[in-house]
C-alpha positions as CSV (number, residue, x, y, z in Angstrom):
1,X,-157.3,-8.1,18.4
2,X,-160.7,-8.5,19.9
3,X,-163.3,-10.7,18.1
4,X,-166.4,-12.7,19.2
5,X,-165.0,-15.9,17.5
6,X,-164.1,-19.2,18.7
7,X,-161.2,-21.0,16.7
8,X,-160.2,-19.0,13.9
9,X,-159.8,-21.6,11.6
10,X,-163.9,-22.2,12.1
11,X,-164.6,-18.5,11.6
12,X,-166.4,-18.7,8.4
13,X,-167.8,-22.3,9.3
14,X,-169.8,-21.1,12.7
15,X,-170.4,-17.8,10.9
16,X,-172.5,-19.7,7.8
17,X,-173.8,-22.0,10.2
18,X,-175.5,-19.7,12.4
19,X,-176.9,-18.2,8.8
20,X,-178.5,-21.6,8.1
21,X,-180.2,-22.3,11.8
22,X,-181.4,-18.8,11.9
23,X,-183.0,-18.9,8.3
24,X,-183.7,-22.6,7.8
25,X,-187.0,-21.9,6.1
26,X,-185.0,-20.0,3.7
27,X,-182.1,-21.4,3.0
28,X,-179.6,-24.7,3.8
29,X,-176.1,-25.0,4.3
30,X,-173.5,-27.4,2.8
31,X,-170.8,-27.7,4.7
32,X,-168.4,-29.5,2.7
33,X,-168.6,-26.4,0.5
34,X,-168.9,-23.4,2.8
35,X,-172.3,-23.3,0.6
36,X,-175.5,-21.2,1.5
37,X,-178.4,-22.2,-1.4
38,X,-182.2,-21.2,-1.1
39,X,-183.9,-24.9,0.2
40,X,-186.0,-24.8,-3.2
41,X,-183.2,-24.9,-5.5
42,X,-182.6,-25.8,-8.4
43,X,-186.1,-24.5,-10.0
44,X,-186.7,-26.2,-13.3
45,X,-188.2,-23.0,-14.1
46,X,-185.6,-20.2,-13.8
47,X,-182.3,-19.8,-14.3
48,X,-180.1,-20.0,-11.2
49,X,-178.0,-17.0,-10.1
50,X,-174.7,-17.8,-8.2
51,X,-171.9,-16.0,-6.5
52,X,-169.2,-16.1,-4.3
53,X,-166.4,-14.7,-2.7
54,X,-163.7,-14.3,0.3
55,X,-166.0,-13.9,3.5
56,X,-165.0,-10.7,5.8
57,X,-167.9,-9.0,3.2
58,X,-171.1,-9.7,4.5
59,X,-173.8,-9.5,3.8
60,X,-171.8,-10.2,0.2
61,X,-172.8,-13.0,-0.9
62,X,-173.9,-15.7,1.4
63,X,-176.7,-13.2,3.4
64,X,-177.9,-12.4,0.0
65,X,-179.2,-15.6,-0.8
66,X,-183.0,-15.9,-1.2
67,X,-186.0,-15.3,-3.3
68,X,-185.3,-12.5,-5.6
69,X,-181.7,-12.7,-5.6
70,X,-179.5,-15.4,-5.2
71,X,-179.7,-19.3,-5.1
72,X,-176.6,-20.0,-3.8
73,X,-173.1,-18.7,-3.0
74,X,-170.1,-20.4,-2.0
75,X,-167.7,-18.6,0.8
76,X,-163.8,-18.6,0.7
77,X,-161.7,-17.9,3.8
78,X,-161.6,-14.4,5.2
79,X,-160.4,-12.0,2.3
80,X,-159.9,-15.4,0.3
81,X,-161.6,-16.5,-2.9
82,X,-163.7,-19.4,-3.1
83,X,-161.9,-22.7,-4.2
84,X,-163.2,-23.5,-7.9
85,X,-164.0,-26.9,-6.6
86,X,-166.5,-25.1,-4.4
87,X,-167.3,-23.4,-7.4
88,X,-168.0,-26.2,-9.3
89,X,-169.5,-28.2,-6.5
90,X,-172.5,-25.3,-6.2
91,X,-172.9,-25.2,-9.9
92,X,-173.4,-28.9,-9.9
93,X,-175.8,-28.4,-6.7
94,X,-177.9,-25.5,-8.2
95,X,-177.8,-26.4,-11.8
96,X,-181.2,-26.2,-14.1
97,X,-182.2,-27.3,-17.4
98,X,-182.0,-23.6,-17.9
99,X,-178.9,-22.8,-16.8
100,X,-176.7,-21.4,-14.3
101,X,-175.3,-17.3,-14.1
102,X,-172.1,-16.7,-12.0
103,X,-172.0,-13.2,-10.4
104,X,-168.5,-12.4,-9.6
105,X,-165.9,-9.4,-8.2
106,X,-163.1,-8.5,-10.4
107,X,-160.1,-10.1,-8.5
108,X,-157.4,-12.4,-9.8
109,X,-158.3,-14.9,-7.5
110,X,-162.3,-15.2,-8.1
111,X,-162.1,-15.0,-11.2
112,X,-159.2,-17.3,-11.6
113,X,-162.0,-20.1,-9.3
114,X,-165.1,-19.0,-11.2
115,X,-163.3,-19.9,-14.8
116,X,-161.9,-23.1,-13.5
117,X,-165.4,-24.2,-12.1
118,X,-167.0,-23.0,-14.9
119,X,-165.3,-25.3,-16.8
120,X,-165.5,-28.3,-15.1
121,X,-169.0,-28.0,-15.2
122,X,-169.4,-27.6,-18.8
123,X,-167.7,-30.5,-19.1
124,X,-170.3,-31.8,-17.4
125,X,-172.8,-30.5,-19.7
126,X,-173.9,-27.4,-17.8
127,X,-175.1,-24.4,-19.4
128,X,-172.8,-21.5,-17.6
129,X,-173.0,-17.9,-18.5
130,X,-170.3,-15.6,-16.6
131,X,-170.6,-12.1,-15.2
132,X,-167.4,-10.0,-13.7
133,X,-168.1,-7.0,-11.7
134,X,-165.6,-4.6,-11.8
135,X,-167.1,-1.0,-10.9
136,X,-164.6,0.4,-9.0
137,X,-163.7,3.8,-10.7
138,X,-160.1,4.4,-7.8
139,X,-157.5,2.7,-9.3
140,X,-157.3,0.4,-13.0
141,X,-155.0,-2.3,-12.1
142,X,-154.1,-3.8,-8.6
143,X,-151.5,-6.3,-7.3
144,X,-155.4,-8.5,-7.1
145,X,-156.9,-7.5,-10.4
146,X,-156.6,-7.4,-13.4
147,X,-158.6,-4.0,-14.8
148,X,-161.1,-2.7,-11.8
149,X,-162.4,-3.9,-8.3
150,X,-165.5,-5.3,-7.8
151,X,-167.3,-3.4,-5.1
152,X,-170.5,-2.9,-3.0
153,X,-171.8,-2.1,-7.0
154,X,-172.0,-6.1,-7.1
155,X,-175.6,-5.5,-4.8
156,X,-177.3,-3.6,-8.2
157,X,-176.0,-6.6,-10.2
158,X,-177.2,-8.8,-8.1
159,X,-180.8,-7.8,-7.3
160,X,-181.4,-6.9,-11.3
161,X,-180.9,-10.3,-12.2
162,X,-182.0,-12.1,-9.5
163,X,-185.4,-10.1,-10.2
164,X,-185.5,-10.8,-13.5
165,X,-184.4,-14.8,-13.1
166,X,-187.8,-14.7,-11.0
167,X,-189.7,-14.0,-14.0
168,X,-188.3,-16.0,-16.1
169,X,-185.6,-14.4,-18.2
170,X,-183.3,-16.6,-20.4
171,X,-179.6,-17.6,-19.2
172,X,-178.6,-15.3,-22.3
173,X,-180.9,-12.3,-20.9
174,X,-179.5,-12.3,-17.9
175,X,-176.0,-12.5,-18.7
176,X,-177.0,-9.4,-20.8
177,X,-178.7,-7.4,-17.9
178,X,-175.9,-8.3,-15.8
179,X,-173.3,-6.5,-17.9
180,X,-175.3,-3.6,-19.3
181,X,-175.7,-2.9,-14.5
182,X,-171.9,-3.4,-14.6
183,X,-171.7,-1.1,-17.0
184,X,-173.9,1.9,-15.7
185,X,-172.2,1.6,-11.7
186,X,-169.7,3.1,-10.8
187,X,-168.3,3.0,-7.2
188,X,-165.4,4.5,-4.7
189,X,-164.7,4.0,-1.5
190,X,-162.5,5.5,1.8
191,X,-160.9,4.4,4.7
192,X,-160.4,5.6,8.1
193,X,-158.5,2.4,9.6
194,X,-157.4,-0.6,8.7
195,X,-159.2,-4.7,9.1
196,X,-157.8,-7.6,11.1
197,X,-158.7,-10.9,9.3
198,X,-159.1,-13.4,12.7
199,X,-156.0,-15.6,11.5
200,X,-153.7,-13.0,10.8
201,X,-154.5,-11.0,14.5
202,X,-153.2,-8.1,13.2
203,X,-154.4,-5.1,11.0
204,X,-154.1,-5.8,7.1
205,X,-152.9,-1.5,7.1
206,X,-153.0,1.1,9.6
207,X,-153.6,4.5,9.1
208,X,-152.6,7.4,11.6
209,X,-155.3,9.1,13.8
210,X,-155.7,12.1,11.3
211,X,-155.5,10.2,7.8
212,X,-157.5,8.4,5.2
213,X,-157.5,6.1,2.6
214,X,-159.1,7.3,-0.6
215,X,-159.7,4.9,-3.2
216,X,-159.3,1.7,-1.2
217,X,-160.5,-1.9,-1.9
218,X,-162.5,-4.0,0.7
219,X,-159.5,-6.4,1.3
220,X,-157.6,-2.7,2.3
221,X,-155.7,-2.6,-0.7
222,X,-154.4,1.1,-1.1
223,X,-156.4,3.2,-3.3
224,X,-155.4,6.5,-5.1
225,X,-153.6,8.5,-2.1
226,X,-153.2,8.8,1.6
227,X,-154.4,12.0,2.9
228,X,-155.4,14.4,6.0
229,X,-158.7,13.3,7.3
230,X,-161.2,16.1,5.8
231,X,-164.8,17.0,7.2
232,X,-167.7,14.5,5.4
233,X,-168.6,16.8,2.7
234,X,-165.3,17.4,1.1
235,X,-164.6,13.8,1.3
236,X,-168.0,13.3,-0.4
237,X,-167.3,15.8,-2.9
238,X,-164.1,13.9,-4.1
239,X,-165.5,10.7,-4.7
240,X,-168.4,11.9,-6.1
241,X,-166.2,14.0,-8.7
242,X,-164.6,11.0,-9.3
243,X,-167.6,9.1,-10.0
244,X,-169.9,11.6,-12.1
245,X,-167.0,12.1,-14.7
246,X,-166.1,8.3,-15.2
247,X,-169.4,7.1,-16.7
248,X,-170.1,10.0,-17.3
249,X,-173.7,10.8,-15.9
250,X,-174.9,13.7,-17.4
251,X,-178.1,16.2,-16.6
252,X,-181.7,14.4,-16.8
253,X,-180.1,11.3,-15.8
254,X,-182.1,9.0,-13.3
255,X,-180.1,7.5,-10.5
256,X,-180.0,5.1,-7.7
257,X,-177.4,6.5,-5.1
258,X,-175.7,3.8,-2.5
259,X,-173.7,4.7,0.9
260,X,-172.3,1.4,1.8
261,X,-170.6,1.4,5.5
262,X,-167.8,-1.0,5.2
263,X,-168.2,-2.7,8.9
264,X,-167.2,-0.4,11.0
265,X,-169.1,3.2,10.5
266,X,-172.2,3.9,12.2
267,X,-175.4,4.3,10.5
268,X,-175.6,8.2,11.9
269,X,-172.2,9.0,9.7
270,X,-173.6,7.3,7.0
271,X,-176.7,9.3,6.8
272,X,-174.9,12.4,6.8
273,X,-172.7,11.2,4.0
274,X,-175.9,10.2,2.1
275,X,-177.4,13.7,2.4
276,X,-174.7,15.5,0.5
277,X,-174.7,12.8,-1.9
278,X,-177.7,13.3,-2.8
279,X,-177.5,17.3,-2.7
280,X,-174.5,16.8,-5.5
281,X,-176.5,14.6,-7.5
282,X,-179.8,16.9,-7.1
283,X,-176.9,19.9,-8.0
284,X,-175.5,18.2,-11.2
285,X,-179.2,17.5,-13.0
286,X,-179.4,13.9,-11.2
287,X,-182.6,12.8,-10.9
288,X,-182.4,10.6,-7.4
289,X,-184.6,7.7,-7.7
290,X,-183.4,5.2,-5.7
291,X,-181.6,5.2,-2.0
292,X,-179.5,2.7,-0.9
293,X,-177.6,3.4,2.9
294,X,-176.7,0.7,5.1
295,X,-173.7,-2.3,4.9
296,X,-173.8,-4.1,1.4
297,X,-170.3,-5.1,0.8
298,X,-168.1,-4.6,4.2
299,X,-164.4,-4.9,4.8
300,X,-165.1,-6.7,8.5
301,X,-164.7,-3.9,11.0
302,X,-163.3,-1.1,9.1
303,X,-164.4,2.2,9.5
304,X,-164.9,3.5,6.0
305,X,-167.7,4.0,3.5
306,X,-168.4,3.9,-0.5
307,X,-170.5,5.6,-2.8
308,X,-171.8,4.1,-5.9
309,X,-173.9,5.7,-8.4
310,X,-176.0,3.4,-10.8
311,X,-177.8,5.3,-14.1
312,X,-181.5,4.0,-14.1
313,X,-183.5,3.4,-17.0
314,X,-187.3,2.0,-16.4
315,X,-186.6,-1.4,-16.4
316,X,-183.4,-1.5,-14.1
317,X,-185.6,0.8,-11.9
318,X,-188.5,-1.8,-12.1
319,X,-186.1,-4.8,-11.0
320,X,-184.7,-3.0,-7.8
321,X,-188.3,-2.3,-6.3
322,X,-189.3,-6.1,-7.5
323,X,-189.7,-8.4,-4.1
324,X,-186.9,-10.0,-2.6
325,X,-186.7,-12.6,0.5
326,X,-182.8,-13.0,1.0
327,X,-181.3,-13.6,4.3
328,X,-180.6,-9.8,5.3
329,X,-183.4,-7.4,3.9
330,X,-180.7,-4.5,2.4
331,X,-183.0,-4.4,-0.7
């Protein structure tokens, strides 16, 4: 294993410090919490948005903290979910008189942290409205989940509300705009190698020089098959398939198309997978709107992508072009 890391057991605590001191007009970080929150929250004014997850993802959640998106998102160990004391903790930290929205990834363990911190901070007297993503289409049930992944779909749900907390929407209105973008994404993803996380210092899976993954999840968790390597299009062509018939889309239908690199795949390949993308979509009556290619939700250094297909209508389409000043500009 070869990483630019000191001690492993401070991986995420440089990596969220060197977030703070390079954004410090932006945002601040709490320590005690592996927290990133925008410096001007809580807002009396708006509801605050919140996530978290294991790190290993970036620029999931902690780099997309910021005007527009996030206030504040609370970072477990590599490929680890969030403690729900850190989930309370930022609730506490972030809360308004409006309320607070969690955005979370369908895995046992988030959700299992987001419910417990939830309610603790009811208890508390917090107003807490919860919303699971879970657009992976590959595989229904996982030795992590319970029903589907949450993938690099999580970005849509993410900028949609945080847009719309901007301008004022109710904690009940958001909750509802966050479900009805869970409910139009749909995602898959594949894998030519494996991740190390820094403790373990050795690859979560490996796969041989001429196979892939099809279906996997971003902590490597096997997806539908393992198969012979093909050439970009066919590859493209099956998780499109895939994705088109699981909503389903249908002719007329406006889009926003993502090709998320998952750490480890140059932007070049992922501009020739987002070209035939967007030839299928053109082929099947999709109206492309929208382009989205570039790292969103990453698997640290694997070499793999996703595609993810969200079905506009004028208002989600409105609140993806809406501003946004988050750590990373992937919007």
């Amino acid at each position: 294993m070869k990483k630019f890391m000191n001690d492993p057991k401070k991986y995420v605590s440089d990596m969220l410090k060197g977030i703070a001191m390079a954004n410090a007009a932006k945002v601040r970080y709490v320590p005690e919490y592996n927290l990133i929150m925008r410096v001007d929250a809580p807002n009396a004014d708006k509801v605050s948005v919140m996530s978290g997850c294991g790190s290993g993802h970036e620029p999931a959640h902690v780099m997309q903290v910021g005007e527009g998106m996030l206030d504040a998102a609370c970072a477990g160990n590599v490929f680890a979910a969030p403690p729900a004391d850190f989930v309370y903790q930022t609730t506490k930290l972030v809360a308004s008189p409006k309320g607070v929205l969690h955005l979370l990834n369908n895995y046992t363990g988030d959700t299992m942290s987001f419910e417990l911190g939830r309610e603790m901070a009811e208890a508390d007297g917090i107003q807490v409205r919860t919303v699971v993503i879970d657009d992976d289409v590959a595989v229904k049930d996982s030795v992590h989940t319970v029903g589907r992944r949450g993938l690099a779909g999580n970005f849509f749900v993410i900028k949609a509300v945080g847009a719309a907390a901007e301008r004022g929407a109710s904690l009940e209105e958001l909750e509802k705009l966050g479900n009805r973008v869970v409910c139009a994404t749909r995602t898959m993803g594949v894998a030519l190698t494996g991740c190390t996380p820094p403790a373990k210092g050795t690859p979560i899976f490996s796969l041989a020089s001429d196979e892939m993954e099809m279906g996997v999840g971003i902590h490597g968790e096997p997806g539908r098959k393992r198969t012979k390597l093909a050439p970009a299009n066919a590859i493209v062509d099956e998780l499109f398939e895939a994705i088109f018939t699981d909503l389903p889309y249908k002719a007329g239908d406006d889009v926003a198309v993502m090709i998320n690199g998952m750490g480890g795949t140059p932007i070049s390949e992922l501009y020739i997978l987002y070209g035939h993308a967007h030839e299928l979509a053109e082929k099947n009556g999709l109206r492309v709107k929208r382009s989205y290619i570039g790292e969103y939700c990453t698997s640290l250094e694997m070499a793999g992508f996703s595609l993810s297909l969200l079905k506009l209508d004028a208002e989600l389409e409105d609140l993806l072009a809406a501003p946004a000043q988050a750590v990373v500009r992937i919007y």
